[in-house]
Backbone of each chain as ProteinMPNN parsed JSONL, in Angstrom:
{"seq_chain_A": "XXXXXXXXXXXXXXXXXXXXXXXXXXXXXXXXXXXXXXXXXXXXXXXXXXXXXXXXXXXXXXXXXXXXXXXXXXXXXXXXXXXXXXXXXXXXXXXXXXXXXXXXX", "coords_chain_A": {"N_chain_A": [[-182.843, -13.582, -98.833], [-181.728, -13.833, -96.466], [-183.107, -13.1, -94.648], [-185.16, -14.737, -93.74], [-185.158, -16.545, -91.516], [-185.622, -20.291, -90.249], [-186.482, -20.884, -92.369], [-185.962, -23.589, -95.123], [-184.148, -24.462, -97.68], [-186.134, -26.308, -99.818], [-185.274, -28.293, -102.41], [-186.188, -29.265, -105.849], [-186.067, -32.217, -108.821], [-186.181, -32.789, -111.872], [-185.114, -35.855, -113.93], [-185.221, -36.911, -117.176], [-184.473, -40.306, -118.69], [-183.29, -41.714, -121.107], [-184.542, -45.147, -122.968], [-182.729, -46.568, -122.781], [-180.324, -45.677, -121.27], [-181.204, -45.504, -118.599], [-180.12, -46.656, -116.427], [-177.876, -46.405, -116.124], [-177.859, -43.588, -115.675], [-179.154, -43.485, -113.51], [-177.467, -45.036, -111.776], [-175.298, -42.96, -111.679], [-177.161, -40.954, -110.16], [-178.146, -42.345, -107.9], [-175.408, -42.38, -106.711], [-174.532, -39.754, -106.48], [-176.872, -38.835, -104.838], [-175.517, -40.127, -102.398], [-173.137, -38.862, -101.859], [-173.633, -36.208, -101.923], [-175.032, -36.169, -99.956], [-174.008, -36.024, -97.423], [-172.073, -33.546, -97.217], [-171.748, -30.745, -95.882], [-174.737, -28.928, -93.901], [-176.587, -30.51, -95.532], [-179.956, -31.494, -95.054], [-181.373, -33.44, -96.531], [-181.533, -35.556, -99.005], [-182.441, -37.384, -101.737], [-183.81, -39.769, -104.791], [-186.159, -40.721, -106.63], [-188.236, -42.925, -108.498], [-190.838, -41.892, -111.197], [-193.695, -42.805, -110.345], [-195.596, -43.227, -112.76], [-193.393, -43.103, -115.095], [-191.326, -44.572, -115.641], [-188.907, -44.007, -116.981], [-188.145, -41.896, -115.483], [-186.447, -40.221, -113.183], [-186.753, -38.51, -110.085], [-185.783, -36.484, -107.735], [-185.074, -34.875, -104.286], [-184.612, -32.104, -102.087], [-183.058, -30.749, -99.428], [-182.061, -28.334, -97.8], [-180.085, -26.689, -95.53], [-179.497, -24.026, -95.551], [-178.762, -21.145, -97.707], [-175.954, -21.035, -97.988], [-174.876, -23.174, -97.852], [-176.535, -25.008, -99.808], [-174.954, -23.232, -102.176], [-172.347, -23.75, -101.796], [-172.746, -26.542, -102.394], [-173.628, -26.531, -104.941], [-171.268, -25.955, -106.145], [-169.545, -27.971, -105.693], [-167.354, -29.999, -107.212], [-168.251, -32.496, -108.182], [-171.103, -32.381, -107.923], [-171.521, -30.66, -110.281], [-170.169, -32.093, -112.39], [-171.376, -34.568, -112.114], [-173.978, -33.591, -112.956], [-173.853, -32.419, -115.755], [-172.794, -35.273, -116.753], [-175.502, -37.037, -116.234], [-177.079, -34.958, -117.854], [-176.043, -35.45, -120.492], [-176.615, -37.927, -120.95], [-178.973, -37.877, -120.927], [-182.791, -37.673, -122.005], [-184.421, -35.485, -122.333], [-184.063, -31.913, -121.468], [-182.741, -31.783, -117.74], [-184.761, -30.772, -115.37], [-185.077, -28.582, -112.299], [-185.885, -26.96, -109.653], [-185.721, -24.288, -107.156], [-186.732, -23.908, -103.851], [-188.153, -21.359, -100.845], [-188.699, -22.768, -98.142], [-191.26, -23.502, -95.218], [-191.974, -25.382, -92.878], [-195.156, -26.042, -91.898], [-198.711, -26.086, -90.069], [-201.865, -27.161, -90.889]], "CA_chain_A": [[-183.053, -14.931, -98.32], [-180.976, -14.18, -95.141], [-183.863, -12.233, -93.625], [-185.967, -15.656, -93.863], [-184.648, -17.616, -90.633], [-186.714, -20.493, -90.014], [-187.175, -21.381, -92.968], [-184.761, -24.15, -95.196], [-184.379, -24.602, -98.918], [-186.381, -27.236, -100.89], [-184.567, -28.285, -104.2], [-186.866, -30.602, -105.949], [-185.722, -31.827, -109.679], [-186.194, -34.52, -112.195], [-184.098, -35.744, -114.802], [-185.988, -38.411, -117.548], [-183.743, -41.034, -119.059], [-183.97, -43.275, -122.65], [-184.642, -46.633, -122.003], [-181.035, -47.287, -123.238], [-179.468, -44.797, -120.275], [-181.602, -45.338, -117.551], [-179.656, -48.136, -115.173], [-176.392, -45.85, -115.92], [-178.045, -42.174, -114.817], [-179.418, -44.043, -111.758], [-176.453, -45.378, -110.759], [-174.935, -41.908, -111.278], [-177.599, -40.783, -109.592], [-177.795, -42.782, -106.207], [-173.548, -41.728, -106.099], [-174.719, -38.355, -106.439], [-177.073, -38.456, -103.552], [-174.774, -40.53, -101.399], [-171.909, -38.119, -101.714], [-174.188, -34.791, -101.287], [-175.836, -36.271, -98.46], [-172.352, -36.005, -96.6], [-172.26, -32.684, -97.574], [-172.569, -29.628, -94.3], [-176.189, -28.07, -94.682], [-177.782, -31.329, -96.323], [-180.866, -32.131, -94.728], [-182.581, -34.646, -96.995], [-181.065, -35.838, -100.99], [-182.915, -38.206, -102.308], [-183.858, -40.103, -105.64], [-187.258, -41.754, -106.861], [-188.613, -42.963, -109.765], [-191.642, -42.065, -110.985], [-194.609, -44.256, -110.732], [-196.273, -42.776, -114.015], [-193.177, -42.662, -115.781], [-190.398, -44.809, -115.101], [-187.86, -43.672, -117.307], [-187.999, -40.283, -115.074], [-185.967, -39.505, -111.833], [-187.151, -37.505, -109.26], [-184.958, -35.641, -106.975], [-186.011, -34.261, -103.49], [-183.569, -32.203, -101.496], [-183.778, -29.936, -97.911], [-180.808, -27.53, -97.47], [-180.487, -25.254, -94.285], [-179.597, -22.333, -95.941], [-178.565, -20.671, -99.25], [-174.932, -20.859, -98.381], [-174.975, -24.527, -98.142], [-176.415, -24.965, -101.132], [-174.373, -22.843, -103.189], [-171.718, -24.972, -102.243], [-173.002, -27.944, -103.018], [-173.619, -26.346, -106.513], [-169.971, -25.275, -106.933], [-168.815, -29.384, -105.33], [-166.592, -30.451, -108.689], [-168.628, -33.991, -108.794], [-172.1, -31.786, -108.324], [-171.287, -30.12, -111.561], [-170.056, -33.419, -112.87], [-173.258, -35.373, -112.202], [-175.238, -33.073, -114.109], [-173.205, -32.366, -116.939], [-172.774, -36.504, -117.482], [-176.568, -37.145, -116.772], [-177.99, -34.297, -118.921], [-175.56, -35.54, -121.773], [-177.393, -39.503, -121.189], [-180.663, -37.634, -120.577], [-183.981, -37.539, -123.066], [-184.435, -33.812, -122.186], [-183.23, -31.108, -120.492], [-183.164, -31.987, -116.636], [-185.461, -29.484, -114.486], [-184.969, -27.717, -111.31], [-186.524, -25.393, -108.679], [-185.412, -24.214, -105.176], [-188.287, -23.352, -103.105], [-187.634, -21.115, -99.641], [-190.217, -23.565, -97.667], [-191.37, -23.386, -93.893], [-193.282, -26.536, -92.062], [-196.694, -25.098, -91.465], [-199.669, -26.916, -89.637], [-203.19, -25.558, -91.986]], "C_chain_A": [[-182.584, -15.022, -96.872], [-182.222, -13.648, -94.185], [-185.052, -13.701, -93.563], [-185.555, -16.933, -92.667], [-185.964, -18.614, -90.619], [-186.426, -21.713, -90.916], [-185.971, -22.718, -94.027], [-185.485, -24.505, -96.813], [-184.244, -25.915, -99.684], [-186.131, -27.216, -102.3], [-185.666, -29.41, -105.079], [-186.541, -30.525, -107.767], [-186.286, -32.903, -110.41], [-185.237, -34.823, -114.061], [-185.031, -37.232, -116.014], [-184.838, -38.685, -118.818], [-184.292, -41.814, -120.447], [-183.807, -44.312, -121.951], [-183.084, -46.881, -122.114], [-180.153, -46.324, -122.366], [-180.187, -44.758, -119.188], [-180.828, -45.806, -116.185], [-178.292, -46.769, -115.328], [-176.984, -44.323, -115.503], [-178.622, -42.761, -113.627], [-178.832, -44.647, -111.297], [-175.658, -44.202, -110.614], [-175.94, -41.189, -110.432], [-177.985, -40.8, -107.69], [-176.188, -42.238, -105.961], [-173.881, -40.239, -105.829], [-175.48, -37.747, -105.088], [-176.516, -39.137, -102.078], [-173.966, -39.554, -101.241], [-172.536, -36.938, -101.427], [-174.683, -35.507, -100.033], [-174.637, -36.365, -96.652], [-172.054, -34.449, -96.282], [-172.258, -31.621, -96.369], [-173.66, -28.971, -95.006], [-176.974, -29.26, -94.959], [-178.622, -31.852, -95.383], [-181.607, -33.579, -95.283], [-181.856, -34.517, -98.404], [-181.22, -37.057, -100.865], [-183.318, -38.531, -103.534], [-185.097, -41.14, -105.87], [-187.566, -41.98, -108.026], [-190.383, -42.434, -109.882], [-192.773, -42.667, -111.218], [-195.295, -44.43, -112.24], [-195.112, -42.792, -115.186], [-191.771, -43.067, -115.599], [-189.005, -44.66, -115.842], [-187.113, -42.116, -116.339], [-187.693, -40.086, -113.653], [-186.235, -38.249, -111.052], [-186.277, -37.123, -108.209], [-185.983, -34.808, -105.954], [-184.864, -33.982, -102.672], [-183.513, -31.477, -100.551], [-181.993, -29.553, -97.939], [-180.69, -26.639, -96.489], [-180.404, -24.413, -95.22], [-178.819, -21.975, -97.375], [-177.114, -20.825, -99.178], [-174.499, -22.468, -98.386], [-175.112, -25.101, -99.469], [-175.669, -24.894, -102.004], [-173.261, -23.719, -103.25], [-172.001, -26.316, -102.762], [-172.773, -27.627, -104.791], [-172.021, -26.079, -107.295], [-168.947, -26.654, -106.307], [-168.702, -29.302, -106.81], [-167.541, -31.574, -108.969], [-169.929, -33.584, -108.608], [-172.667, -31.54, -110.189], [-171.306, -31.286, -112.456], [-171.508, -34.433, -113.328], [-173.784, -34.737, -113.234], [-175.103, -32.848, -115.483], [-173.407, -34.241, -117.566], [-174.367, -37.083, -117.343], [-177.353, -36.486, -117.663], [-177.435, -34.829, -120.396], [-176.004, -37.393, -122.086], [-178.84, -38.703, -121.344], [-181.742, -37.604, -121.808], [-184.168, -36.541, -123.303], [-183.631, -33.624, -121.26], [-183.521, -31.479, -119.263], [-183.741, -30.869, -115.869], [-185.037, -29.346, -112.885], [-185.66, -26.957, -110.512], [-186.509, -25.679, -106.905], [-186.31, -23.376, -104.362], [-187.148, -23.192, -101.336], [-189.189, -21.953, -99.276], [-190.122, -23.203, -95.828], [-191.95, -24.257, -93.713], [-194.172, -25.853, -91.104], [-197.518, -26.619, -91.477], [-200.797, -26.484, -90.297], [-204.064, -27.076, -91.029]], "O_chain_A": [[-182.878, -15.963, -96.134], [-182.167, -13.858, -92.973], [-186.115, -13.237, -93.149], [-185.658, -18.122, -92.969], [-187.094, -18.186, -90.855], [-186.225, -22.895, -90.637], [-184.878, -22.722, -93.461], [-186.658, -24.713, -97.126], [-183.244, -26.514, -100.08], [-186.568, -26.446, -103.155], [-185.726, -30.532, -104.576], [-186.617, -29.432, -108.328], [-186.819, -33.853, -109.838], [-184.94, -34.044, -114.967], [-185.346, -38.328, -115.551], [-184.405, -37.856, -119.618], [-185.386, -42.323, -120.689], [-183.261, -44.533, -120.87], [-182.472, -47.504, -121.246], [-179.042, -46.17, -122.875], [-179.853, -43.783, -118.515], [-181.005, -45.297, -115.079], [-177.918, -46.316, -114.247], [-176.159, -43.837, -114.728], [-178.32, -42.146, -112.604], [-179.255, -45.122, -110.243], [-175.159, -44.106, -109.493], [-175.239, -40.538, -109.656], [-178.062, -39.98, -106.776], [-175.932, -41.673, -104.897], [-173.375, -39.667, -104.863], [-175.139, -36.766, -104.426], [-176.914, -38.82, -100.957], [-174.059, -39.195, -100.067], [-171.972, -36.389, -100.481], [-174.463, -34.88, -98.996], [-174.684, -36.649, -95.455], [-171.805, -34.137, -95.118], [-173.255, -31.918, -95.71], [-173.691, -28.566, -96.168], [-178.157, -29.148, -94.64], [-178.123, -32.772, -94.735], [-182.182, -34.466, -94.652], [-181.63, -33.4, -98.869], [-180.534, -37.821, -100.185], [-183.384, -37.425, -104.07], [-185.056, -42.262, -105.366], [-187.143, -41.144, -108.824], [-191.129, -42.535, -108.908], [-192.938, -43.119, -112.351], [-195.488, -45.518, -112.782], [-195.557, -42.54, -116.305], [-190.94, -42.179, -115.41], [-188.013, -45.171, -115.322], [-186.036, -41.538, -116.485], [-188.62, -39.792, -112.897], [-185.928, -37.119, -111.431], [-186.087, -38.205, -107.654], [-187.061, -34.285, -106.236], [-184.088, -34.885, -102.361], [-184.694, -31.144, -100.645], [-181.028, -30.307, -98.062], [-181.345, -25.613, -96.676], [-181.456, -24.051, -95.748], [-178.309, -22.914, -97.986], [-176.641, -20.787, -100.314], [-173.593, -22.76, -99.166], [-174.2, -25.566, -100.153], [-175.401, -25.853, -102.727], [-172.998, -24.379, -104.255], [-171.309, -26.959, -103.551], [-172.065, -28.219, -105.605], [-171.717, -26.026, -108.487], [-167.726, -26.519, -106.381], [-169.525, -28.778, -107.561], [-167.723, -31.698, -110.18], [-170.574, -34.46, -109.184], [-173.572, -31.951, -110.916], [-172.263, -31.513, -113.197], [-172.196, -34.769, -114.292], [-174.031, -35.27, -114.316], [-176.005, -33.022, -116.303], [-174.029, -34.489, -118.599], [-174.695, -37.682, -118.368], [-178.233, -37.086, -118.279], [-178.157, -34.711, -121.385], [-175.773, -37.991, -123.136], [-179.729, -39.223, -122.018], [-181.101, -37.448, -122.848], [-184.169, -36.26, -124.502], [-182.894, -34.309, -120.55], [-184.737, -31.663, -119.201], [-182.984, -29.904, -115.767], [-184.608, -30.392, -112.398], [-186.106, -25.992, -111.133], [-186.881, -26.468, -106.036], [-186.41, -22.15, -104.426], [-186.27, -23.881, -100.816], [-190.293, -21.86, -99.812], [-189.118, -22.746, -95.281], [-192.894, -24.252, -94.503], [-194.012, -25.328, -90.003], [-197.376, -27.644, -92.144], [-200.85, -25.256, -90.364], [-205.291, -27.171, -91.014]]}, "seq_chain_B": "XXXXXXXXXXXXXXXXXXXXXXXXXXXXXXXXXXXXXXXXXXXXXXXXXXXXXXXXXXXXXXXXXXXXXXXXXXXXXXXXXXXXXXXXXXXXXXXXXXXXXXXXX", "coords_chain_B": {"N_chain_B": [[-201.085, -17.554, -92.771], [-202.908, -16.921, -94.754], [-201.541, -14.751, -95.476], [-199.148, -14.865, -97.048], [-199.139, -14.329, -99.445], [-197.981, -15.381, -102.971], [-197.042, -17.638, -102.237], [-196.807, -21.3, -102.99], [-198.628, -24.36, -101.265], [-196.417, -27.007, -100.403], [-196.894, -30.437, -99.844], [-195.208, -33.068, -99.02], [-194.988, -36.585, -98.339], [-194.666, -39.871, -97.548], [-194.975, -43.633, -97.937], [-194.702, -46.598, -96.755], [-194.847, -50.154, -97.849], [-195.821, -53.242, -97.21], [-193.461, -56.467, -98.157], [-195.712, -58.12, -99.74], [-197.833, -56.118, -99.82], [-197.039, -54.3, -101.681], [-197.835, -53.981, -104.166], [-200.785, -53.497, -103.977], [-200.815, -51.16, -102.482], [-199.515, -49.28, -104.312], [-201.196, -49.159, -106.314], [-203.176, -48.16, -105.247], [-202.67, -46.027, -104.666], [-201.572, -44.23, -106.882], [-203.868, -44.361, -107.882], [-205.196, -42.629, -106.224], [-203.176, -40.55, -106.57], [-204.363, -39.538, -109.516], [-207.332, -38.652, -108.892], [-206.605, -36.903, -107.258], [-205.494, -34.863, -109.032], [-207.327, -33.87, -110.369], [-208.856, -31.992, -108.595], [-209.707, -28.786, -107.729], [-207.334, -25.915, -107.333], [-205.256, -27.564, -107.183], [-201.855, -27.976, -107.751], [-199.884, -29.983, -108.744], [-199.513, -33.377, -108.278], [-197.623, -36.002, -107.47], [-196.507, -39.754, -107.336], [-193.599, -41.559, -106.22], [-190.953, -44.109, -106.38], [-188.834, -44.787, -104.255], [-185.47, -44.756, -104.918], [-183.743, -46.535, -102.756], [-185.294, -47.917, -101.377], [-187.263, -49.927, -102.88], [-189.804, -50.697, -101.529], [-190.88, -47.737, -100.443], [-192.818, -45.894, -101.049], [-193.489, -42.161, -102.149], [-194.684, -39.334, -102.143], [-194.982, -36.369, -103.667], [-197.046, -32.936, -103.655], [-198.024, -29.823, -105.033], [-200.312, -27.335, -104.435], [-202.414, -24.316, -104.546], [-203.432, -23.054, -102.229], [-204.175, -22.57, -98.943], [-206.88, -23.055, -98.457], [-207.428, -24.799, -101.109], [-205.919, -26.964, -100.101], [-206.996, -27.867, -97.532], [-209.942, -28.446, -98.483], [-208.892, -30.534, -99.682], [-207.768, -32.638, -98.422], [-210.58, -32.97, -96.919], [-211.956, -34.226, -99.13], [-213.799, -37.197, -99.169], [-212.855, -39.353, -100.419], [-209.91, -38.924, -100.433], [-209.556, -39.478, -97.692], [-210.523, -41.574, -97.067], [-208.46, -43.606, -98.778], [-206.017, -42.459, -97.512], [-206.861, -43.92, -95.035], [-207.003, -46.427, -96.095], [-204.643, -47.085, -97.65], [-202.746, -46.75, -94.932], [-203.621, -49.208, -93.399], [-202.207, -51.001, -94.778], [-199.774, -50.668, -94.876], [-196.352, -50.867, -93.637], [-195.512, -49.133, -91.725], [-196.278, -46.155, -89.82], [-197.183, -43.668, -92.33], [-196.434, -40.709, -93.012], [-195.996, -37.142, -93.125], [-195.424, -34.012, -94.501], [-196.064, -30.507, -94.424], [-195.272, -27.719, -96.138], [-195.019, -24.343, -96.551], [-194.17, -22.698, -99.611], [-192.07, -20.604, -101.024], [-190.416, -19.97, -104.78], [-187.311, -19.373, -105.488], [-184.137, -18.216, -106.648], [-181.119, -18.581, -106.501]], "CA_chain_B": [[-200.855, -18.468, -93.663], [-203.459, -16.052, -95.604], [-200.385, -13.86, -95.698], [-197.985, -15.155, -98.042], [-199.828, -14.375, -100.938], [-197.146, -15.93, -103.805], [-196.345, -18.879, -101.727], [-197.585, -22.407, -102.384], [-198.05, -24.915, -100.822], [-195.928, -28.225, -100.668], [-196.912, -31.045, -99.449], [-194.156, -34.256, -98.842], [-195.668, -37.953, -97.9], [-194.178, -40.939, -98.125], [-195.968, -44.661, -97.17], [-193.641, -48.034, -96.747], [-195.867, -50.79, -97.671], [-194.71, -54.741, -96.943], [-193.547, -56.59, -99.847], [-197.234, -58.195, -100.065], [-198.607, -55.13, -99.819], [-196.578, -52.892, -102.276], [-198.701, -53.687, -105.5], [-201.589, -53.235, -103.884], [-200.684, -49.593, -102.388], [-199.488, -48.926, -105.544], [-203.03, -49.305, -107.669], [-204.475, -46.99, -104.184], [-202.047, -44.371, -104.438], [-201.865, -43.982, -108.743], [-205.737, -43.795, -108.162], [-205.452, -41.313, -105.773], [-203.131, -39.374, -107.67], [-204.643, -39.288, -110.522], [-207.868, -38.036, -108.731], [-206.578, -35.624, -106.906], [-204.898, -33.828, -109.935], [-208.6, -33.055, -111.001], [-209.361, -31.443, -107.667], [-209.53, -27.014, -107.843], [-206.229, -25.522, -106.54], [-204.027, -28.857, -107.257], [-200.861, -27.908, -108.968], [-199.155, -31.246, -109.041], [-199.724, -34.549, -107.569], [-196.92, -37.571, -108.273], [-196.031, -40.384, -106.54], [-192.484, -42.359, -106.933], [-190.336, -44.923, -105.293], [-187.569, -44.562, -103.512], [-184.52, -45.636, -105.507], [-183.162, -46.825, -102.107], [-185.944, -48.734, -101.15], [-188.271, -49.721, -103.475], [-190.999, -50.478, -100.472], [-191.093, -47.018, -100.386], [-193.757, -44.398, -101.979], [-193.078, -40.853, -101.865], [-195.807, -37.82, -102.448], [-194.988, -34.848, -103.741], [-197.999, -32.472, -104.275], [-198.079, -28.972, -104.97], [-201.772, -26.898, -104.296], [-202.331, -22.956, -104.568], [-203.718, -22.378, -100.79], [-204.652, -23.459, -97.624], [-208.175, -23.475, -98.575], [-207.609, -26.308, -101.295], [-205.556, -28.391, -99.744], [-208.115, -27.983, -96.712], [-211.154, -28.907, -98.882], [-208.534, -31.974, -100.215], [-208.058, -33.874, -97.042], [-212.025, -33.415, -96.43], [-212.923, -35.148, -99.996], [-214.115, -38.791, -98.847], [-211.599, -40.429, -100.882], [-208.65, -38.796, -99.837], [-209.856, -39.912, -96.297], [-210.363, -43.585, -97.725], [-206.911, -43.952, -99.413], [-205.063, -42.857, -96.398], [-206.866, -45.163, -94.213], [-206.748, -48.133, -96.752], [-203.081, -47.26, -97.445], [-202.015, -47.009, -93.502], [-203.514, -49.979, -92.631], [-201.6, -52.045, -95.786], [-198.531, -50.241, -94.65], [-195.358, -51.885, -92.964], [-195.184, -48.116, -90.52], [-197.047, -45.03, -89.649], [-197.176, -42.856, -93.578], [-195.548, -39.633, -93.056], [-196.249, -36.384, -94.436], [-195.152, -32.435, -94.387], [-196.605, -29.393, -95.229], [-194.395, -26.58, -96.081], [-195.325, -22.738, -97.215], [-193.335, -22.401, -100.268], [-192.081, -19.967, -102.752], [-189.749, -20.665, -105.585], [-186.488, -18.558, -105.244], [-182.997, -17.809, -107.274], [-180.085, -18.569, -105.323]], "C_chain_B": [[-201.331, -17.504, -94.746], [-202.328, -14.613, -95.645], [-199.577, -13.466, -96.472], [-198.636, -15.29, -98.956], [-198.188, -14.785, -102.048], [-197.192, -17.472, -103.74], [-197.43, -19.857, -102.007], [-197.455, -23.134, -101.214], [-197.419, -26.712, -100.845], [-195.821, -29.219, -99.724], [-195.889, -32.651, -99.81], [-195.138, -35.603, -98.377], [-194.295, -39.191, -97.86], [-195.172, -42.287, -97.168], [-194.853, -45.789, -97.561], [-194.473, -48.994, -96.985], [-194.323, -52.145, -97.573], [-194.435, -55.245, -98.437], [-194.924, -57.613, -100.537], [-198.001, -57.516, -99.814], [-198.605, -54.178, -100.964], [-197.694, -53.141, -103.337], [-199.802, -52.841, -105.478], [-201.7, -51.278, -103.695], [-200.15, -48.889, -103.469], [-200.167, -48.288, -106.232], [-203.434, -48.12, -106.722], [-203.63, -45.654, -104.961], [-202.264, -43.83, -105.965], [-203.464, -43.212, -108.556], [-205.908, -42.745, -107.262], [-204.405, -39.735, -105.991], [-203.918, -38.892, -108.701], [-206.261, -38.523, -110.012], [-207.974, -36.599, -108.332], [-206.109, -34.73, -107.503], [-206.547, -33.507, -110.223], [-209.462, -32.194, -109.75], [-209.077, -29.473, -107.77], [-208.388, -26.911, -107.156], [-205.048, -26.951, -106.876], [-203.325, -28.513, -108.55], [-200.124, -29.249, -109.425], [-199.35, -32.024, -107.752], [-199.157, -35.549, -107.998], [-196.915, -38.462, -106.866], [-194.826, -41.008, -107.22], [-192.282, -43.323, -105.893], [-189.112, -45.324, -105.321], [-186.549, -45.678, -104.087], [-184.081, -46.635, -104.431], [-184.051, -47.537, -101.467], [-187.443, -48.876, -101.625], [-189.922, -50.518, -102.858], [-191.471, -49.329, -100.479], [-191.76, -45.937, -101.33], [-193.69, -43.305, -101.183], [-193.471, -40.348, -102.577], [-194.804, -36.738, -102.731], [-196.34, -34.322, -104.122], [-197.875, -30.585, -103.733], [-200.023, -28.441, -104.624], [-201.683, -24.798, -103.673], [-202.673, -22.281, -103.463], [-204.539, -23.535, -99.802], [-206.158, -24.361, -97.654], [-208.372, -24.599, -99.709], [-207.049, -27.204, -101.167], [-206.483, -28.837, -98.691], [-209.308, -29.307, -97.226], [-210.438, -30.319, -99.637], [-208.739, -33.428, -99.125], [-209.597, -33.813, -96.599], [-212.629, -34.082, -97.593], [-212.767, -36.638, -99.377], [-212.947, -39.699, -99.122], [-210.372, -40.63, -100.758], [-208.518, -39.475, -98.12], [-209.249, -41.55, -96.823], [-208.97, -44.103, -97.968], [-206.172, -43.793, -98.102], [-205.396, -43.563, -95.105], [-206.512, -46.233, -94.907], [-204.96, -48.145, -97.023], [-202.4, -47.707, -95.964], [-202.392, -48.643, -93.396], [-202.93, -51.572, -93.588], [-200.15, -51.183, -95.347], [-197.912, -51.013, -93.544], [-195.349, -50.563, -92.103], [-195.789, -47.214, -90.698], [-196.757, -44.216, -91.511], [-196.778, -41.91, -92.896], [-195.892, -38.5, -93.916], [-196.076, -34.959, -93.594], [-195.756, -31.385, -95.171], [-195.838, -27.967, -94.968], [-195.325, -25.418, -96.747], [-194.251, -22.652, -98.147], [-193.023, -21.593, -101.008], [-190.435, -20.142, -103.415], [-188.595, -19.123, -105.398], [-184.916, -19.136, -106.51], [-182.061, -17.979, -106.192], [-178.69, -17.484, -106.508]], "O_chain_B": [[-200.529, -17.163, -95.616], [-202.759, -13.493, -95.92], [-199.208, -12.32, -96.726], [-198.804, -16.419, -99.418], [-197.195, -14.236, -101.57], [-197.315, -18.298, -104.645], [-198.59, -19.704, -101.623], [-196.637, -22.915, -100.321], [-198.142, -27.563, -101.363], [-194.955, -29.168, -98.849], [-196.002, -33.193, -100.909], [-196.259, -35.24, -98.022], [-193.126, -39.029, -98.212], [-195.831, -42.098, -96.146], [-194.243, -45.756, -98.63], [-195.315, -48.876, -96.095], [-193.099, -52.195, -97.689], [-194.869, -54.793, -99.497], [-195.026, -57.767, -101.754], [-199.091, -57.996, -99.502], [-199.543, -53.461, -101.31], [-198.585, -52.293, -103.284], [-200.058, -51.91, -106.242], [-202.303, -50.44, -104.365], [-200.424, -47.689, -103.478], [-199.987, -47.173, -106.722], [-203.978, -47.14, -107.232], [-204.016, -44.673, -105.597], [-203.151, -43.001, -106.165], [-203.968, -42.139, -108.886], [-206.786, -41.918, -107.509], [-204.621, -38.545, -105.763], [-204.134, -37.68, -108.708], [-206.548, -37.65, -110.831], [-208.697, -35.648, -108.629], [-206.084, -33.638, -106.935], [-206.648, -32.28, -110.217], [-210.606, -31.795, -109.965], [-207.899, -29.144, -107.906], [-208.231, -27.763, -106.282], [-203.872, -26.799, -106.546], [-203.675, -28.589, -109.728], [-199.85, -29.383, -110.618], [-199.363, -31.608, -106.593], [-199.748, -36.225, -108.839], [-197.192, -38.086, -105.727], [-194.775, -41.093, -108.447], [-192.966, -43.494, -104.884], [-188.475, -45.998, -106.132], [-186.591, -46.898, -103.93], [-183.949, -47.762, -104.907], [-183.408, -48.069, -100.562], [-188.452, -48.339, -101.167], [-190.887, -50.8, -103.568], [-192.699, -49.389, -100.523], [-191.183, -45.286, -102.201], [-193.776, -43.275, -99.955], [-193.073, -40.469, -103.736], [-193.926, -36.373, -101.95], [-196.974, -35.052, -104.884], [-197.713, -30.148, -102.593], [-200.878, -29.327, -104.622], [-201.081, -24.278, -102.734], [-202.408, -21.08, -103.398], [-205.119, -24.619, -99.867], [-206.516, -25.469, -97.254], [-209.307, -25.378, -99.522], [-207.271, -28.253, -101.771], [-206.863, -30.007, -98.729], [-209.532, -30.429, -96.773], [-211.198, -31.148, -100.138], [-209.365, -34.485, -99.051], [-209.901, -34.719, -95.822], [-213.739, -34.577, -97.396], [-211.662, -37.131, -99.15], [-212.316, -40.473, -98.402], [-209.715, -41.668, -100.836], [-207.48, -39.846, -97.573], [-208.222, -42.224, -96.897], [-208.481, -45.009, -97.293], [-205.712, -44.794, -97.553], [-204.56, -43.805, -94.234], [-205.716, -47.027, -94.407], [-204.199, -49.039, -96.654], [-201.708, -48.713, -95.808], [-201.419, -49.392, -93.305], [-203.117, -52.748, -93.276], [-199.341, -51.584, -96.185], [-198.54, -51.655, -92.702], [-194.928, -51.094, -91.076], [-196.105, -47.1, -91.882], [-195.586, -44.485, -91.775], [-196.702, -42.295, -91.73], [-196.075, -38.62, -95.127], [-196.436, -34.762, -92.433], [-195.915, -31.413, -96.391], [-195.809, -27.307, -93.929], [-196.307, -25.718, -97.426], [-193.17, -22.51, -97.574], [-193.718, -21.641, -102.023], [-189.451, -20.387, -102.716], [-189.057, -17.998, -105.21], [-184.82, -20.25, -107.024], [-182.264, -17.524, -105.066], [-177.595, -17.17, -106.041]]}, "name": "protein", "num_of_chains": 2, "seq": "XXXXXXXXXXXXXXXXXXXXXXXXXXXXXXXXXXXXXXXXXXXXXXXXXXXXXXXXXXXXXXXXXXXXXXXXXXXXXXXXXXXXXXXXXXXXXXXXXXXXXXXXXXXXXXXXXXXXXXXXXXXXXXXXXXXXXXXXXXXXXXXXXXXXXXXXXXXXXXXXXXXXXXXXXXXXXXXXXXXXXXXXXXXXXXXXXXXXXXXXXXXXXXXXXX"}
């Protein structure tokens, strides 16, 4: 990944809620991307719902580089978050960190 | 671009509409998700809105190469929608196109 300058790592996730835990994982939620977005490295952490499916949080997140990240992943209230929304959650919450570049086509 | 054979690619958006606008851009955008998931090469197409300001719609769309996201922005309708969206929008729409591939940290 280090040989990839340039380029900066998109996290994108989503987490879907019962109706009876939604208002409480999206208020853990917004804390979660207030406090990463503080973070050194964080480009972009954000939180949407989605239009098709509004029990279901979307996550969108821009990291310079892999060592950024990792911390974030090893922040105590990172860990936290996910542990107390996956244990409100409907399913398992998903994940995937894309190395991305901004290209003109 | 024809290089990175693996890599998708990921396209970002977002559109602010006023608050007598949002419904309406709403109904556009849904309908132009939901078309453009039936387009060749389209891996995913959502829209959400922005926990933090729910004026705000925000694209994600995945698509397997240059050549169909190309042939996306030239179907008619994709044209249509992002004129009829912009000009119901409260500020310029917004949108990125990254080269992506999915990585292990």
């Amino acid at each position: 990944l280090s040989l990839w300058c340039g380029f900066v790592l998109i996290v994108t996730g989503s987490i879907t809620a019962r109706e009876d835990t939604f208002e409480r994982i999206k208020v853990l939620a917004l804390a979660h991307v207030l406090r990463s977005r503080q973070e050194p490295g964080c480009l972009l952490h954000s939180v949407h719902i989605d239009v098709e499916d509004p029990l279901r949080l979307v996550f969108v997140e821009h990291w310079v580089d892999e060592q950024a990240l990792r911390k974030h992943f090893n922040v105590h209230e990172s860990g936290k978050f996910v542990r107390d929304a996956s244990a409100l959650a409907a399913e398992t919450p998903e994940m995937t960190i894309y190395a991305a570049e901004p290209v003109t086509i």
